[in-house]
Every structure is written in C-alpha cells, then in structure tokens.
VOFI-618757 format. One record per atom (N, C-alpha, C): residue in one letter; x, y, z. Coordinates in steps of 0.001 Angstrom, whole numbers, plus 500000, padded with zeros to 6 digits. Each point is the difference from the previous one (the first is absolute). Layout:
<nodes>
AXYZ;...
</nodes>
This chain:
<nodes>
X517745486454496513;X501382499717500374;X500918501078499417;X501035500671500892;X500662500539499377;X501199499701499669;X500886501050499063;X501001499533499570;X501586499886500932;X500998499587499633;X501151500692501155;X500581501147499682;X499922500696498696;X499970501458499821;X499164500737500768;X498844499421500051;X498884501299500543;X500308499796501783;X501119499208500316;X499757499812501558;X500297500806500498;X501196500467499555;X500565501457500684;X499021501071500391;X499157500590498961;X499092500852499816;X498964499905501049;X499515498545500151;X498999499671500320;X500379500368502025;X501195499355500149;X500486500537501295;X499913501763500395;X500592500355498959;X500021501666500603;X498889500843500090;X498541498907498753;X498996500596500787;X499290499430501162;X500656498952500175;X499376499456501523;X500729500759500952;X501141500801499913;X500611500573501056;X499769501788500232;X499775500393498344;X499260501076500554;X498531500145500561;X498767499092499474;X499463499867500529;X499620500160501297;X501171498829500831;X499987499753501358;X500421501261500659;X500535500794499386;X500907501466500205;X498690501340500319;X498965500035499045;X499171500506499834;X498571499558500929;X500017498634500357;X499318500131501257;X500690500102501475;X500954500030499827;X500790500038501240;X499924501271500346;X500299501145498961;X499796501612500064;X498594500330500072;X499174499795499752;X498458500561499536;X499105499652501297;X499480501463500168;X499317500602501451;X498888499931499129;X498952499204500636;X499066499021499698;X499003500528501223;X498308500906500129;X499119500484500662;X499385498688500244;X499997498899501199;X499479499050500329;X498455500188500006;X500105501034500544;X498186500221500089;X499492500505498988;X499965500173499317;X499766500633498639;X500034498618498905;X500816499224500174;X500115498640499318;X498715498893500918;X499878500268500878;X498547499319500754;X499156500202499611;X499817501628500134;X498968500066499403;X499315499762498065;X501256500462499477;X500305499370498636;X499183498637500307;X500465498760500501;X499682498366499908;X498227500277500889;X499960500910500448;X498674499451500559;X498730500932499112;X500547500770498456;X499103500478499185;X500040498986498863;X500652499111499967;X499706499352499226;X499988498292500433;X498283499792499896;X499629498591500060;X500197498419499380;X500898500950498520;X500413498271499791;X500954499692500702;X501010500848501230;X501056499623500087;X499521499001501632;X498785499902500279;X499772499097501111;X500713498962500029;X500100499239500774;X500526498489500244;X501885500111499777;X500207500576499412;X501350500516500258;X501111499075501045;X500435499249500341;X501232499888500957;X500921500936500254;X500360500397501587;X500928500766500333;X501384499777498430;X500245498875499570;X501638500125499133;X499505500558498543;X498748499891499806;X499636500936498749;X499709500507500074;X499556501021501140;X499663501833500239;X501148500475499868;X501439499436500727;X501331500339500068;X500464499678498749;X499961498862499180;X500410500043498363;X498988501233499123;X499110500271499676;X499494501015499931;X500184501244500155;X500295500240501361;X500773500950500004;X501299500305499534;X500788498987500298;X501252500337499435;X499766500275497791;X498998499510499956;X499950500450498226;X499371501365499837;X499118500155500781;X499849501827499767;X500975500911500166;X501004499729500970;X500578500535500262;X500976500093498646;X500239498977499549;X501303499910498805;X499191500536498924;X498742499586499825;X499273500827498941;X499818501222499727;X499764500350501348;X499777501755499767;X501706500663499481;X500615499130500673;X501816500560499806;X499958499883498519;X499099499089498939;X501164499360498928;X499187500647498895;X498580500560500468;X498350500495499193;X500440501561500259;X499257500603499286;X500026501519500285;X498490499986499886;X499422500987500916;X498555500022499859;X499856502019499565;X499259499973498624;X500026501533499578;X498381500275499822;X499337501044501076;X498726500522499700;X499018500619498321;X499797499506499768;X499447500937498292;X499063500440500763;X499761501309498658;X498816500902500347;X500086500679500966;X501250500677500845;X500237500533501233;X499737499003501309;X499574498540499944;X499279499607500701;X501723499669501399;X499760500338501233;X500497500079500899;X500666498463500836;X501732499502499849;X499417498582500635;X500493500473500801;X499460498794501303;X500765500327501410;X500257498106500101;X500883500004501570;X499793498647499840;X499399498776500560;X498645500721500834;X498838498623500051;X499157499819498598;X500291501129498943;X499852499293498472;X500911499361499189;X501298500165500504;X500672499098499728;X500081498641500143;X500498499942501061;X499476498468500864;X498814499533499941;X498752500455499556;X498844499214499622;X499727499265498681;X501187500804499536;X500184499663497870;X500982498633500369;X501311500074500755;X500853499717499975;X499799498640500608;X499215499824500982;X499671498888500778;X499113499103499618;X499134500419499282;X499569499030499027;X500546499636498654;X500746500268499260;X501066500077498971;X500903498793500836;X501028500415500843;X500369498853500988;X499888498621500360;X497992500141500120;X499253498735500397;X500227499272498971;X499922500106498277;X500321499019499186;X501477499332500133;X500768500455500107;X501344499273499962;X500100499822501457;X499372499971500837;X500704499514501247;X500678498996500227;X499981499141499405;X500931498409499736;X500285499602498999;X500200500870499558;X500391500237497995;X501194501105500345;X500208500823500461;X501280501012500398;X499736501093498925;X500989501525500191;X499177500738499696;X501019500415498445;X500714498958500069;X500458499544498234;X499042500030499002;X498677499896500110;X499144499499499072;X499764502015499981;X500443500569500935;X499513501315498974;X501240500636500397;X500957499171497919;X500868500236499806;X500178501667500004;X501735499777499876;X500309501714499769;X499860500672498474;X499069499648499627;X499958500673498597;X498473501361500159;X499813499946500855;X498877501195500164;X500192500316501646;X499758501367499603;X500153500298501407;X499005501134500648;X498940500227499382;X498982500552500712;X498656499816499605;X499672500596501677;X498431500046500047;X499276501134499857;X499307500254498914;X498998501320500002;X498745499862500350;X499589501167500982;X498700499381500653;X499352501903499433;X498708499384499667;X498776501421499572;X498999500373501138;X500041500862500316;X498533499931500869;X498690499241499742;X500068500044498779;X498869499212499478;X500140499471498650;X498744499318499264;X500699499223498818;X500406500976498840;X500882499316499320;X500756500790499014;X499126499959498800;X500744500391498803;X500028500184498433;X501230499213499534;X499407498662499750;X500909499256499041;X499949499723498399;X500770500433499479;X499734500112498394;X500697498330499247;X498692499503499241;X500245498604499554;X499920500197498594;X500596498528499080;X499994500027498946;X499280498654499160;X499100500268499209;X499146498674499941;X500257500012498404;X500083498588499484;X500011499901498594;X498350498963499123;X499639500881499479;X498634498897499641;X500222499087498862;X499134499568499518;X500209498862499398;X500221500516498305;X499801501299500303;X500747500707498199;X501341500449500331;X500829499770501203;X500950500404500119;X500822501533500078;X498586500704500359;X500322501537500499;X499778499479501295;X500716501187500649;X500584500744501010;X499260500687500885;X499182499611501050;X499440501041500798;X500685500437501177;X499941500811500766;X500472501092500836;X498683500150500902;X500156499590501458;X498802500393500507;X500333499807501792;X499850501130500518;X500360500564501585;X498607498956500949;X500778499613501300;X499047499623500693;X500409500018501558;X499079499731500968;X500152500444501493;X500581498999500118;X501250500314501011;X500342498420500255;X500194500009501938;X499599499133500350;X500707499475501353;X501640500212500250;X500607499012499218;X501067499285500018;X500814499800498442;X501108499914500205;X500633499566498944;X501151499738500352;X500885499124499122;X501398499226500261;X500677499700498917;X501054500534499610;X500849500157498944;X501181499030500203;X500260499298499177;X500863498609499918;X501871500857500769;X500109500757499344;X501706500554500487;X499593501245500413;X498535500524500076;X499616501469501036;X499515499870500669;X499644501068500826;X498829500198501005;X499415499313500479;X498834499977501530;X499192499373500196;X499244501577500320;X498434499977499177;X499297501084499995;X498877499604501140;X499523500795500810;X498586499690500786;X499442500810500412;X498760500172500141;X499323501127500645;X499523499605501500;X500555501184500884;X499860500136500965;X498371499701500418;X498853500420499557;X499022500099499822;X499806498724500451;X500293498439498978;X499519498858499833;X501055498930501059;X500809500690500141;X500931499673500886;X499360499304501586;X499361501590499990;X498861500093501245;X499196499225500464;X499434499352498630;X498731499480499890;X499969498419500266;X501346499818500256;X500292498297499802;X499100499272500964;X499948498547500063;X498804499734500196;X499023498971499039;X499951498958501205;X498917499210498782;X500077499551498799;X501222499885500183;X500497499028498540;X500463501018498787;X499903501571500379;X500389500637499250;X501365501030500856;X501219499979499128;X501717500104500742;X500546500516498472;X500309501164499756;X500305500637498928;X501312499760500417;X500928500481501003;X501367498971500193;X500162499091499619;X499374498879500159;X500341498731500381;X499990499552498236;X499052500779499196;X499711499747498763;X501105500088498894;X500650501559500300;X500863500782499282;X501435498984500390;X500382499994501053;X501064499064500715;X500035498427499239;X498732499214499704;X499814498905499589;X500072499843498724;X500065501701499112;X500219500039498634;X501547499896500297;X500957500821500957;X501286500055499390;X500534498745500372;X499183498802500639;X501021498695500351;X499729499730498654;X498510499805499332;X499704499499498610;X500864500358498883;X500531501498500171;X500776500403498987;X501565499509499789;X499984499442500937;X501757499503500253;X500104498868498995;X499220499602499244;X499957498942498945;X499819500809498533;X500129501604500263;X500004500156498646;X498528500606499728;X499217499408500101;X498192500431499495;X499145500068501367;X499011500500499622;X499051500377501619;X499061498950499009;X500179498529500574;X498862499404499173;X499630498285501094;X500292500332501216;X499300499437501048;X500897498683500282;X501347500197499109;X501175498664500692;X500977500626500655;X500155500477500842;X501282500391501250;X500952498888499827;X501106500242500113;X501297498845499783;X499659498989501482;X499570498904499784;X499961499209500811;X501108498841500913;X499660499917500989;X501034499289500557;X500291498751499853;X501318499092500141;X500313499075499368;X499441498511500462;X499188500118501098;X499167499011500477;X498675499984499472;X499609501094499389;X498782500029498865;X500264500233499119;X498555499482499162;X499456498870498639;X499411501252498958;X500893500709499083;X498955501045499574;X499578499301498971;X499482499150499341;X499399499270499147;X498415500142501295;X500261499308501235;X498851500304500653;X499303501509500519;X501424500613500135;X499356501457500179;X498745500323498448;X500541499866498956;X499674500483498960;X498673499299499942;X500012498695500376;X498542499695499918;X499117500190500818;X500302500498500984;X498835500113501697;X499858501462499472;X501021500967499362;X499467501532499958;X499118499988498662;X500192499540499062;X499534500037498837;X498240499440500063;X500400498363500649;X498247499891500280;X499227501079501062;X500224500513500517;X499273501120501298;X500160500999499257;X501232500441499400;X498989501434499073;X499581499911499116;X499851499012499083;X498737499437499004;X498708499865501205;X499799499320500626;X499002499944500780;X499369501249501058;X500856501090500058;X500035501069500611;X499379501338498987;X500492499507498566;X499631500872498693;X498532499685499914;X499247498841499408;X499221499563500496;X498898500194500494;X500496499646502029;X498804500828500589;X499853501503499878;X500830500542499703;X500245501518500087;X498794500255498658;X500170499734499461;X499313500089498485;X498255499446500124;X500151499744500739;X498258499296500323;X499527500396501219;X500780500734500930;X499567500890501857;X499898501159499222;X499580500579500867;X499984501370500183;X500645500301501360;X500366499173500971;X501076500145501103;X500898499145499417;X501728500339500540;X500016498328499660;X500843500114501454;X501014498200500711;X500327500072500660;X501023500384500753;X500722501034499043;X500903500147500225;X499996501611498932;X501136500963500085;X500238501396499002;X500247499206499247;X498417500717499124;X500208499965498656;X500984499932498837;X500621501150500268;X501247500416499503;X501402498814499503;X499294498985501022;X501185498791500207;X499560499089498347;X498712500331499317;X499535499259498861;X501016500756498690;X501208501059500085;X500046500696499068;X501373499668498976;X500929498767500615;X501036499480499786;X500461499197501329;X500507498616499712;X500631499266500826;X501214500727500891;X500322501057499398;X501458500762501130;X498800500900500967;X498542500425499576;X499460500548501236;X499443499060501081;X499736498905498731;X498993498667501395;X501307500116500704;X501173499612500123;X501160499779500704;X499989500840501116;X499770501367499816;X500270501164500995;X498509499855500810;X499177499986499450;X498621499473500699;X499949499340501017;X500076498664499329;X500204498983501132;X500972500033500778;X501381500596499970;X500726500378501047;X499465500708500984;X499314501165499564;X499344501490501021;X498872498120500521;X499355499464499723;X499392499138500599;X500075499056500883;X501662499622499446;X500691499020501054;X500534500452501403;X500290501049499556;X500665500975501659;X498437500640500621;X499088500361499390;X498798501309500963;X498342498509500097;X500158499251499082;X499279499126500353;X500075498822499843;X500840499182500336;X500719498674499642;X498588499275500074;X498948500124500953;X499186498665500296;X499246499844498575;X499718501246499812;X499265500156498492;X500512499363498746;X501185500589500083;X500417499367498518;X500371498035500378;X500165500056500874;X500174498485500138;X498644499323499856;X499162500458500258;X498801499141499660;X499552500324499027;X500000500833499133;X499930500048499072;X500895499512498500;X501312500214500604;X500890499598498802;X501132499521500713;X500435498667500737;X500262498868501127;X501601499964499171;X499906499603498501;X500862499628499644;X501030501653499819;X499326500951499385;X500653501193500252;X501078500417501456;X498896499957500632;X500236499942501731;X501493499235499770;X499876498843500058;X501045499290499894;X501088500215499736;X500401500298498917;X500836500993498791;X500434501199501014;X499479500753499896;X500507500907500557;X500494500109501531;X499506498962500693;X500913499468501221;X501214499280500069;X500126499576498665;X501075499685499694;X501111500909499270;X499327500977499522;X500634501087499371;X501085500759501201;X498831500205500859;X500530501716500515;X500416499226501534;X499848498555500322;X500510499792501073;X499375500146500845;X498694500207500486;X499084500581500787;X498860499033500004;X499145500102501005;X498562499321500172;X499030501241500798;X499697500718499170;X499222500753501150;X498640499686500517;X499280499228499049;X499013499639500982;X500231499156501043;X501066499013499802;X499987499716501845;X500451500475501266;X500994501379499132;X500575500948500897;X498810500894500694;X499048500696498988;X498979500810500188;X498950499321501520;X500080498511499718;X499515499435500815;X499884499489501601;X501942501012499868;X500421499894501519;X499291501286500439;X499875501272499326;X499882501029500799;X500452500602500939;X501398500207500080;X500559500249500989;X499927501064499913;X500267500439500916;X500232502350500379;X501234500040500113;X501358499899498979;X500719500409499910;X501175500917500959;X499628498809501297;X500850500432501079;X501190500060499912;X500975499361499475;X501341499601499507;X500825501863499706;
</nodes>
C-alpha cells in the first residue's frame, strides 16, 4: 500500500511510462521471434504476451545493458536477457526491479569473481572463481552470454540472477523475497527450510541429485534454483517439492505448469 505522499510520484511514473511506450518503435518480428526461442514462455495468453511486452519495453528504457570484455550487444541479445527478466514480475510490475541499480553486464563467457571467506580461526581468505552469474543488492546484474545460451532444462542463468535481485529487496540474498500480504511467511519459512534440509541431504548421499547442485549451498541459492525450476520445469519441481511449487505460485503470480500445458504457438 502506498502512501498519499508517494501518490503524486507514483502517477508521473505511470505517465511517463505510458509516454515511453507510446514513443518506442518496437521490431514486431524480431519480438516473435524473441517469444518463439524461448519455451517457457508457451501457453502464454494473447493479454500476457502484450503485458510482457509492454515490460521489456520499459525495462530496456529504465536498465542499461553494457558489454565486458569487448563483448558486442545488439538487440535480439537484449531482448532475450530482457524477456526473461520480465517473465518474473509479469504480475508483480516492473517496481520490483526498483530504481536503485541500473545495469546489466553481460561477458561472453563466464567471468572471474573474487570472494571473501572467513574460517573458523577467523582469517581472511581471498579466492577468484568462474562465475555464470551474479547480482549485487544496489548493483549490477552480471551474466555470461555463454550460459545465457544454454538455458534449458531447468537450467536459466537469467531467471536465477533476476530471482536473487527480487530476494535481495529484503536486505539479504537468503531465500525470503518480501512476500505478499495474502501470504503466510511463517509458512513460507517452513515449506523452504524443510526441502532444503531435505534437498542438502539427498545431495550429500547422490552423486546426481534432482535438481543443480549448487541450489544445496545456502537457502538464498535454493531460492534462485527452484525459481530457474519453477519457470523452465514447473512439472518437475512440483512433483518433487508440491509444497515449494506452491509457494512460489503464489509468490510470482504465475502457474506455469498448467500454462506449459496449453502449448500454444504464440499466435497473439
């Protein structure tokens, strides 16, 4: 709810907004083909290809997208970052990626991220590693073009990095996104907490497990995990983790496995 101070504000960006799609020469075919490279966006209704669109469009206006490493953007790499970035807030609005950061750096391939680990004598280590993705609470969203590519099968380095900065809007990347006022985070906390105890677990006793690994390494990654899971393979994680599923259909406003299930070809 907002305040009656913030109403004013809140109008003039609904009016530039509306200003900025009213102006913006928009490649229809190029946006087709955009929706028909990427398969989670099946089942779609004609009024959410058109809400959708209208958020890339404001996104790319409100994001700056800057190449590292010389790497070259154009903009069917834009719109492929941008349109899935999009897909999370589609009925969440594109408020949730507030104005406190404003770009996207994309690598050709994975980077050199330098971390800081403290052991249990309380020195200091320093130690570089490849990364996919990364997402900075008031910076950047980092990704490599490379993994970008690769999406697919339950693995969406977008969808991951994007699902850290809704998580971060609470302050910590630690798998509670500010929830909405018709949900129970006493229940969030317990449906995520038992599944990544139970997710730690099997991980620790497979040698596959069912889901990226990676998701066993802190509750703010299971979060981004099972998101990249809920959008690229909803049927999976629902049978597997029902109550998760749940949660996060309630989160992000969405059902994609029964959307996935229409299959439509995105005639609209």
């Amino acid at each position: 709810m907002f305040t009656i101070s913030e109403l004013p504000m809140l109008n003039v960006r609904h009016w530039r907004r509306q200003r900025i799609l009213q102006r913006t020469h928009f490649d229809e075919q190029l946006w087709r083909h955009t929706l028909e490279d990427l398969p989670l966006l099946q089942g779609l209704s004609c009024d959410e290809c058109a809400r959708l669109r209208e958020l890339v469009i404001l996104f790319r206006h409100e994001k700056r997208f800057i190449g590292g490493a010389e790497l070259e953007l154009d903009e069917p790499m834009e719109l492929l970052i941008s349109t899935q970035a999009c897909l999370l807030v589609l009925n969440l609005g594109l408020d949730w990626y507030h104005d406190h950061w404003h770009s996207i750096i994309v690598y050709p391939d994975r980077f050199m991220a330098r971390q800081e680990r403290i052991d249990a004598a309380g020195v200091v280590h320093q130690t570089r590693d490849a990364r996919a993705g990364e997402a900075w609470q008031n910076g950047p969203v980092v990704l490599s073009w490379r993994d970008v590519l690769e999406t697919g099968g339950g693995y969406n380095v977008v969808i991951h990095e994007f699902a850290h900065k809704l998580d971060l809007l609470n302050g910590d990347c630690n798998g509670f996104p500010p929830l909405h006022a018709d949900m129970d985070g006493t229940i969030w906390y317990r449906v995520f907490s038992h599944a990544y105890k139970d997710f730690c677990q099997l991980t620790a006793i497979q040698h596959r497990s069912i889901f990226d690994d990676y998701a066993a390494t802190s509750p703010g990654e299971f979060f981004a995990v099972m998101s990249e899971a809920f959008f690229e393979t909803p049927h999976h994680l629902r049978r597997h983790y029902p109550n998760v599923y749940n949660q996060l259909r309630a989160f992000y406003r969405q059902d994609p496995a029964t959307r996935l299930m229409l299959r439509t070809d995105l005639a609209c």
